[in-house]
Structures are given as structure tokens and as C-alpha cells.
C-alpha positions in Angstrom: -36.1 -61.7 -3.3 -35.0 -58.7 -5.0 -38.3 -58.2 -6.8 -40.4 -58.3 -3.3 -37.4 -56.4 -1.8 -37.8 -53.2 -4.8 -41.6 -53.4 -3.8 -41.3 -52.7 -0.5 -38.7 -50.1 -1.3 -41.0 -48.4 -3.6 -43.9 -49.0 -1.2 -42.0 -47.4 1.4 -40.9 -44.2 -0.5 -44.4 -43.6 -1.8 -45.9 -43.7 1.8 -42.5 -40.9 3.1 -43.4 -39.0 0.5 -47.3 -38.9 0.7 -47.8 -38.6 4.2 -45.6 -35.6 4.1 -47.1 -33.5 1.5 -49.9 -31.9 3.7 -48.5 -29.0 5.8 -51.8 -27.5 7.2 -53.8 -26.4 10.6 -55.8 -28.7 12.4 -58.0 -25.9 11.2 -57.4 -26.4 8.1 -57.7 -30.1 8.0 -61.4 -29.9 9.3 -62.0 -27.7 6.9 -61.4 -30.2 4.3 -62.2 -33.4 5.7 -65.9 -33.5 5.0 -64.6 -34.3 1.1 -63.2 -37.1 2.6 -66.5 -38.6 4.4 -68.8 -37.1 1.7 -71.6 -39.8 0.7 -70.5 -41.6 3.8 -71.7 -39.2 6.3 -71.4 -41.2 9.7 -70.1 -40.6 13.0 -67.0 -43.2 13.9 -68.4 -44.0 17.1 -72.0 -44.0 17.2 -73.0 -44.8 13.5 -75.3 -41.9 13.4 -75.8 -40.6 9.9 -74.9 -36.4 10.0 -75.2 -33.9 7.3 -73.1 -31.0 7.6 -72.5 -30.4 10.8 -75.7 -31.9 12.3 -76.0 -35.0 13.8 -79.4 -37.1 12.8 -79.5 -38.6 16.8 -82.5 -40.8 15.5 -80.6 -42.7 13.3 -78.4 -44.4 15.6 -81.2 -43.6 18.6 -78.9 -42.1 20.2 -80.0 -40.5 23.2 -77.9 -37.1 25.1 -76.8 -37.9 28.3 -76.4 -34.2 29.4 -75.3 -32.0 26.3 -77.9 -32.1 23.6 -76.7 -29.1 22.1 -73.4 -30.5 22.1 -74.8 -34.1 20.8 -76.3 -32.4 17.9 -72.9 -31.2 16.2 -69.9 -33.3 14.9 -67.1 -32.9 16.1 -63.9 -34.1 15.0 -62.0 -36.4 17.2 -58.4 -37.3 17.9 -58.2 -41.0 17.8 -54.6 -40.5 19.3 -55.2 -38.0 21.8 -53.9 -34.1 20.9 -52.2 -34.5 24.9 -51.2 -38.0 24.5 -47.9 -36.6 22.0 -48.8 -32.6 23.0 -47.0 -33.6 27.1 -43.6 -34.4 25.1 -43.1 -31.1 23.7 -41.7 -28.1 25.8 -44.5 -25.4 24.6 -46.8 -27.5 26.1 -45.7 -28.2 29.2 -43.7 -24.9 29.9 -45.2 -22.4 27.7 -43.0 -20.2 24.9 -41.7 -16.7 25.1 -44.1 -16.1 22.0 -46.7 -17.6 23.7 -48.5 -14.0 25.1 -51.7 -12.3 25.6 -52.0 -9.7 24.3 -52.7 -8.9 28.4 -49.2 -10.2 28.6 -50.2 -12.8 30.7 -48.4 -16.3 29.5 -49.8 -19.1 28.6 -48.8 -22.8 27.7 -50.5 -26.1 26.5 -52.0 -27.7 23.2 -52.8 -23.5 21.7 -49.2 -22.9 22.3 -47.8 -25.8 21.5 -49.5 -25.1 17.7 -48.8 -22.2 17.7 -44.8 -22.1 17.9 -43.9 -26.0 17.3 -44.1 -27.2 13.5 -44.0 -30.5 14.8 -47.1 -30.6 16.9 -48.5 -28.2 14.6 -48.2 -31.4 11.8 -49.3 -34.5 14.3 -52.1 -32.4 15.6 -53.5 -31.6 12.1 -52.7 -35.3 10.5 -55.9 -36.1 9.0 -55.6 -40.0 9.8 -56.2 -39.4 13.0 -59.2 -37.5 13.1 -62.6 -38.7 12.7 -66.2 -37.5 12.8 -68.1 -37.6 16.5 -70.8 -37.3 18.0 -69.8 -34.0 20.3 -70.8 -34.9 23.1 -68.4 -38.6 23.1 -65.9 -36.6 22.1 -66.3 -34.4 24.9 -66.6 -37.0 27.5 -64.4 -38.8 26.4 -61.5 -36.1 26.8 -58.0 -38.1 26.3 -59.2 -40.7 27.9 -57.0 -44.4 26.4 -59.0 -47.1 25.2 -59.8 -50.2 27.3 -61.8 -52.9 27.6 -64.6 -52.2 30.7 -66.6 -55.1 31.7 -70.3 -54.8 31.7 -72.4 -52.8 28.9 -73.5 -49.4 30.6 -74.9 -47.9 27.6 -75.4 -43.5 28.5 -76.0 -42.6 25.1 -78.9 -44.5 24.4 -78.1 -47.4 21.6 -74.5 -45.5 20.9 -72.2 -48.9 21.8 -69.8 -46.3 23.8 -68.8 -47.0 27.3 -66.2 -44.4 29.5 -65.6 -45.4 33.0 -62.6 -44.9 35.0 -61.1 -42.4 32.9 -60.9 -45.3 29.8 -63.4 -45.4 26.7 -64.5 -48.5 25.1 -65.6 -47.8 21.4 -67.8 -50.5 19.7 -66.7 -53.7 17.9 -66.5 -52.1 14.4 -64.3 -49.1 15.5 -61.5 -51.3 17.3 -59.7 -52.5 14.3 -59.2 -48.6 12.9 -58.2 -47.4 15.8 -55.5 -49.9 16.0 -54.1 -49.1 12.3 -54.6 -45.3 13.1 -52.2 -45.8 16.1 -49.7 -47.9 14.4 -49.5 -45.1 12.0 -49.4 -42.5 14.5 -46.6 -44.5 16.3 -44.4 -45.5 13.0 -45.0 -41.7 11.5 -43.7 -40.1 14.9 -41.5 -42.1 17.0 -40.4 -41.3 20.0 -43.7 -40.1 21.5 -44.8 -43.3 22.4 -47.8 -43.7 21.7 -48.1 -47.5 21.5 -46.6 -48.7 24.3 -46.6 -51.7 27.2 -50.1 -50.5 28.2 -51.9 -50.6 25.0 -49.9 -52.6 22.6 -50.8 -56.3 23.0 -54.8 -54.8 23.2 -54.2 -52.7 19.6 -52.5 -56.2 18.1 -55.7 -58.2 19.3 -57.9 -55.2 17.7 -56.3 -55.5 14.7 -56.8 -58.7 14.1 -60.3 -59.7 15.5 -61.8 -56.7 13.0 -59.8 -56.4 10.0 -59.5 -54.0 7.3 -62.9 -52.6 5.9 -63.8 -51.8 2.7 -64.9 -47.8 4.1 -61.3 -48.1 5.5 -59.6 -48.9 2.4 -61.9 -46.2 0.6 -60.9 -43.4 3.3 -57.5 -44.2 3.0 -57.5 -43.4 -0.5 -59.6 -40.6 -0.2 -57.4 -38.4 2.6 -54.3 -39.3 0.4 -56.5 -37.6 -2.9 -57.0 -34.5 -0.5 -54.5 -34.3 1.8 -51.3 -36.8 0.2 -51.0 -38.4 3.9 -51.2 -43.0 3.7 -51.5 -45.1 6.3 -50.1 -48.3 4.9 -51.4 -50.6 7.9 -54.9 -49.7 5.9 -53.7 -51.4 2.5 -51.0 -54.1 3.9 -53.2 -55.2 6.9 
């Protein structure tokens, strides 16, 4: 009992410390995330294959429901929404005496909110929750929560991506990561609550029905190479 019990204590301080050490931008953090997805260059949603910053739409026949500039770029998505933890903090909501034009007209929301609060500045920039997209779904899908929508409306062509409602669906293969990126999210920053009644018993069922990868297990280990940040729902499923 002691033996497991020193494990998980050494478990435990290696995943405080390593998820601390990276104190960058979200700029900063895209910047550097294509080392992370290098020689595995596809989108989280779609499966398109992309190189650079260009999306290969033929490779996942993907098909641009209105933006086809926008479809043509990645872009990289919050898998917890920037707005989903950016409504608890004060800068966003109310703005910050340092938050000025240069105009001097005020301004508030998620620019403030990074630019004055460390906090947000850290959660906004994690890279464990930020993954490659398709533009153009990460555009429609906004901040939208993730749901279960009945019926298979497919807008991007073959892309297994659903929004209706003002809730996204992502495919099959997707679920199961989201669900360890939240309860990361969730056990890294508490108080913001971002699993909750509404999505909880849905992210427990995700988890489960489409377990740990090995892509996940390899990005996991990657991020903490460039970045020091673990999830440790990726390696103790």
C-alpha cells in the first residue's frame, strides 16, 4: 500500500511540476505546436492531411460550405472554449484600466483578459487544449459545447462534423480526446467549471466508448518534450 501510495505521489508531483513549466502566449504556443504534430499532419476534426498551414481538402473530401479561403488554412482550436473559462474573470467581462486604445476608447473581453490576467493568459495558451482545424469548423463552430445531435447532416462534405442549435458533434474518433482534454482542463483549473451537470456524464461515456490512442499517448509525450505541460488522463486512462 505504501509502494502504490509513493507512486502516485511521485506521479502526481511530476505532472504539478510539468504542466507548470510553460509560461508562454497563446501566440507563442502556435508557434511551436506544429513540432508537436510534425509527421502527423492532420486536422482533429476532419482527418484532412495539412502541410504547413494548408489544408489538403481532397484528402478527407472535404467540401467548404461557405469559406473556402478560410477552409484552406488550419487553424488552431480550443477544445475548451477560450469564453467558456475567459466569462469568470473580471477583464473579460468588465474591461481593465490598462485595457486602452490608444484612441482611449476601452475595451474588454478575451484581448484584455490576456492581456492583464496571468491566469487567463496561462489557460488560454495551454497547449493540451489546442488542436489543429480545419478553419472554417473552427469558425462555425465558435464556443459552441459538444452534444450529441440526432440525424447525420453532413455540411462539409465527408468531414463527420455536425453544429446545430448552437452544439457541435465531432466524429467518433475525436470524442474520447476531448473528454481527457477536459478532465485536464477541469483538474488543472478548478473553479471554472468547466465539466459540469451538463456535460459530465456525456465526457465519462466518451471516455470510455473510445479509449486512449496510440497518437494520443504519442502527443502527450510530445507537448510535455516542447512545452513540459501532461495530461495524466492520456497515460492512466
Amino acid at each position: 500500500m505504501r509502494v502504490i501510495r509513493s507512486i502516485y505521489l511521485m506521479s502526481a508531483l511530476i505532472f504539478i511540476s510539468s504542466s507548470s513549466a510553460f509560461a508562454g502566449s497563446f501566440s507563442q504556443t502556435k508557434k511551436l505546436l506544429p513540432k508537436v504534430y510534425k509527421e502527423h499532419e492532420i486536422t482533429f476534426y476532419c482527418g484532412c492531411n495539412y502541410t504547413g498551414k494548408k489544408v489538403d481538402l481532397d484528402s478527407c473530401e472535404y467540401i467548404p460550405r461557405k469559406n473556402q479561403k478560410r477552409a484552406s488554412r488550419i487553424e488552431w482550436e480550443h477544445v475548451v472554449p477560450a469564453s467558456g473559462f475567459g466569462k469568470f474573470f473580471k477583464e473579460w467581462t468588465e474591461g481593465h484600466p490598462k485595457c486602452v486604445k490608444q484612441n482611449g476608447k476601452k475595451y474588454k473581453g478575451r484581448k484584455c483578459a490576456g492581456k492583464v490576467n496571468k491566469n487567463f493568459k496561462e489557460m488560454e495558451a495551454d497547449p493540451i487544449n489546442l488542436v489543429p482545424s480545419v478553419g472554417e469548423v473552427n469558425g462555425d463552430r465558435s464556443n459552441y459545447p459538444y452534444a450529441i445531435i440526432s440525424g447525420e447532416e453532413r455540411k462539409y462534405g465527408e468531414c463527420d462534423f455536425e453544429i446545430k442549435g448552437k452544439k457541435a458533434e465531432p466524429r467518433k474518433e475525436a470524442r474520447g480526446d476531448i473528454a481527457r482534454i477536459y478532465f485536464y482542463m477541469d483538474k488543472k483549473y478548478p473553479g471554472y467549471m468547466i465539466i459540469n451537470e451538463s456535460n459530465g456524464k456525456m465526457l465519462s461515456s466518451w471516455d470510455k466508448d473510445d479509449p486512449v490512442s496510440l497518437w494520443e499517448i504519442e502527443r502527450n509525450k510530445r507537448i510535455n518534450e516542447v512545452f513540459g505541460a501532461y495530461n495524466e488522463f492520456v497515460s492512466t486512462p
